[in-house]
PLY file of the C-alpha trace (Angstrom):
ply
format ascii 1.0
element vertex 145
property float x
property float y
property float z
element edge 144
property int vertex1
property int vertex2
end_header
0.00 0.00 0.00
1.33 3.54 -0.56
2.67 5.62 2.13
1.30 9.29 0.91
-1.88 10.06 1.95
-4.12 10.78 -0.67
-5.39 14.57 1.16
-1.47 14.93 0.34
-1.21 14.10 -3.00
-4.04 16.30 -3.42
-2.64 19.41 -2.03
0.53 18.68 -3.74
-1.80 18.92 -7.28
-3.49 22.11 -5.78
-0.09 23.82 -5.01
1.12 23.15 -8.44
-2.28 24.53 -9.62
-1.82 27.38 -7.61
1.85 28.26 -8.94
0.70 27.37 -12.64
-2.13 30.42 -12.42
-0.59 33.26 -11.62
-2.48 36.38 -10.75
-5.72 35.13 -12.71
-8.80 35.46 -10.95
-12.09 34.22 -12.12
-14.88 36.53 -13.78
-18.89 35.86 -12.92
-19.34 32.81 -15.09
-16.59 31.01 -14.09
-16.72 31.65 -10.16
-20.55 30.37 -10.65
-19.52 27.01 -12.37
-16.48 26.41 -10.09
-18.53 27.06 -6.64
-20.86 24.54 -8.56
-18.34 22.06 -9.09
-16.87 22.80 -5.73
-20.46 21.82 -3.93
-20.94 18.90 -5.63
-17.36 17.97 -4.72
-17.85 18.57 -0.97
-20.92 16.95 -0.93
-19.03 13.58 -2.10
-16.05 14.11 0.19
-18.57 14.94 3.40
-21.41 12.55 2.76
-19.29 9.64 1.90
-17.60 10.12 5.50
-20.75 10.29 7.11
-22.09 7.15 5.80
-18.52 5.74 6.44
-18.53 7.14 9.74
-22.60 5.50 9.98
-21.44 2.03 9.16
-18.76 2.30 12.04
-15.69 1.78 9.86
-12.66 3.02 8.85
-12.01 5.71 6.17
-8.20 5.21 6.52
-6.75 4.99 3.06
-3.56 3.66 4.08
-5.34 0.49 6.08
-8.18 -0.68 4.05
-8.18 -4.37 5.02
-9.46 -2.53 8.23
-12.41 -1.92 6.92
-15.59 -3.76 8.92
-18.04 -2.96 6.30
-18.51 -2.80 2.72
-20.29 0.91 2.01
-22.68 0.84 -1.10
-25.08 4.04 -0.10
-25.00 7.22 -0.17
-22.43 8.82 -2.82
-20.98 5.32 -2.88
-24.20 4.31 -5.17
-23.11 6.41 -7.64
-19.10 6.27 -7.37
-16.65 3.05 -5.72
-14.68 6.51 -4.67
-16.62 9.56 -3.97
-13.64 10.70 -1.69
-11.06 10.65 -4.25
-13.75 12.22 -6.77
-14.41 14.96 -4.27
-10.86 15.64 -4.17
-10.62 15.43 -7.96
-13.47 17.51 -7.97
-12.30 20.54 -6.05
-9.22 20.39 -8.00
-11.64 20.31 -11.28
-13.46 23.43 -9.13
-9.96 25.46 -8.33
-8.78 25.01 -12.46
-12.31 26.44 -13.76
-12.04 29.49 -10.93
-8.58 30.36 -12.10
-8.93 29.03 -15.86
-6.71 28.28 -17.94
-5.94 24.51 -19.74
-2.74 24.27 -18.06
-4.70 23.75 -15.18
-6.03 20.56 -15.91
-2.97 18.92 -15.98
-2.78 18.55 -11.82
-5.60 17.48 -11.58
-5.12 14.48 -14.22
-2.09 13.79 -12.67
-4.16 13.73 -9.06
-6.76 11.17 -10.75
-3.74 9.09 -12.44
-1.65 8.55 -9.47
-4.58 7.68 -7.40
-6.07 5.58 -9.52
-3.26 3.45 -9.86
-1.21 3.62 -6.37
-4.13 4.15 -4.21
-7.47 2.71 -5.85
-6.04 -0.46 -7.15
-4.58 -1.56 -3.92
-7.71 -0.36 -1.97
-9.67 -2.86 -4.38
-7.32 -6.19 -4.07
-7.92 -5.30 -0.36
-11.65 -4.96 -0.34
-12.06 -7.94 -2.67
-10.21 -10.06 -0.50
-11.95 -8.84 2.14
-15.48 -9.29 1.29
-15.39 -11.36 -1.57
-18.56 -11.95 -3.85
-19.97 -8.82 -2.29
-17.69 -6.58 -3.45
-17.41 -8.17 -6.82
-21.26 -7.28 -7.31
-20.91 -4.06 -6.28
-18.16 -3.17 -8.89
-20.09 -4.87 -11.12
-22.90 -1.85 -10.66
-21.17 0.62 -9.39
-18.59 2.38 -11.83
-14.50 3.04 -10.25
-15.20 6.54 -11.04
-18.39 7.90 -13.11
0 1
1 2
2 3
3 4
4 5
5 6
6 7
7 8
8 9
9 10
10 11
11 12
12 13
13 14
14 15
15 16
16 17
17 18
18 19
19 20
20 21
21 22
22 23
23 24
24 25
25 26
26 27
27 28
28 29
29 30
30 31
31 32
32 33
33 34
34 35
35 36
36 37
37 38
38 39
39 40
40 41
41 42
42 43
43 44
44 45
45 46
46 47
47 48
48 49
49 50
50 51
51 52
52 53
53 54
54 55
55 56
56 57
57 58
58 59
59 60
60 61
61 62
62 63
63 64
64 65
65 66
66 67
67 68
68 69
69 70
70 71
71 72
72 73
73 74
74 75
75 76
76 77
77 78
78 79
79 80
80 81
81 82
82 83
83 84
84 85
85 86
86 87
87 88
88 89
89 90
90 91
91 92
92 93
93 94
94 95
95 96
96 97
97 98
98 99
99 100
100 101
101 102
102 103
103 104
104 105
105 106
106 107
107 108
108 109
109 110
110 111
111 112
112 113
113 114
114 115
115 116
116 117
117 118
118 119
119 120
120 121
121 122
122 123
123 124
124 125
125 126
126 127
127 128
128 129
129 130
130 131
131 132
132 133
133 134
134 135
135 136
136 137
137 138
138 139
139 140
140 141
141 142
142 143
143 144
């Protein structure tokens, strides 16, 4: 399993967003879509924790075979990994507010490096943890969207 927190590799990406804009700000339009994108975001980050937090198990990313339930409610029907979504998301949110395409590339890099150090793992570890179970939920429930 990987050793950097995932909140860390995000605020790695969001520093490099931040020293890739400059002194842009956003105009009207684009603060309105990023606090949009930004909402939706938190709501994925906060009400996956909640129903993590309602199912009495962990939400460590480092320790998933610590995990003493298998959560498919809540944003978890729509996403295996509304955390790492959320956090993809406000990254999404922070590149619209500041523009430019440059901005993108952090967050891709966010989504890339989780998916593959931190998502894969997670799943050998929740497969082999609950089985059968998990394997239906992937199999209706998308890794990402």
């Amino acid at each position: 399993m990987p050793h950097v927190p995932p909140p860390v590799v995000a605020l790695a990406a969001g520093t490099a967003q931040h020293l890739l804009a400059g002194d842009r700000r956003p105009g009207p339009l684009r603060a309105a879509v990023a606090a949009a994108v930004a909402a939706g975001s938190a709501y994925l980050l906060v009400g996956s924790t909640q129903r993590f937090a309602s199912h009495h198990t962990t939400v460590d990313p480092l320790r998933p075979a610590r995990a003493s339930a298998l959560v498919t409610d809540g944003p978890n029907r729509i996403t295996r990994n509304p955390m790492y979504l959320g956090m993809a998301g406000l990254l999404a949110s922070h590149a619209v507010a500041r523009g430019g395409p440059v901005l993108a590339l952090p967050v891709a890099a966010f989504v890339a490096i989780i998916d593959r150090v931190q998502v894969r793992p997670e799943e050998a570890a929740l497969r082999g943890q609950f089985g059968a179970e998990y394997d239906a939920y992937c199999r209706t429930v998308r890794r990402w969207l």
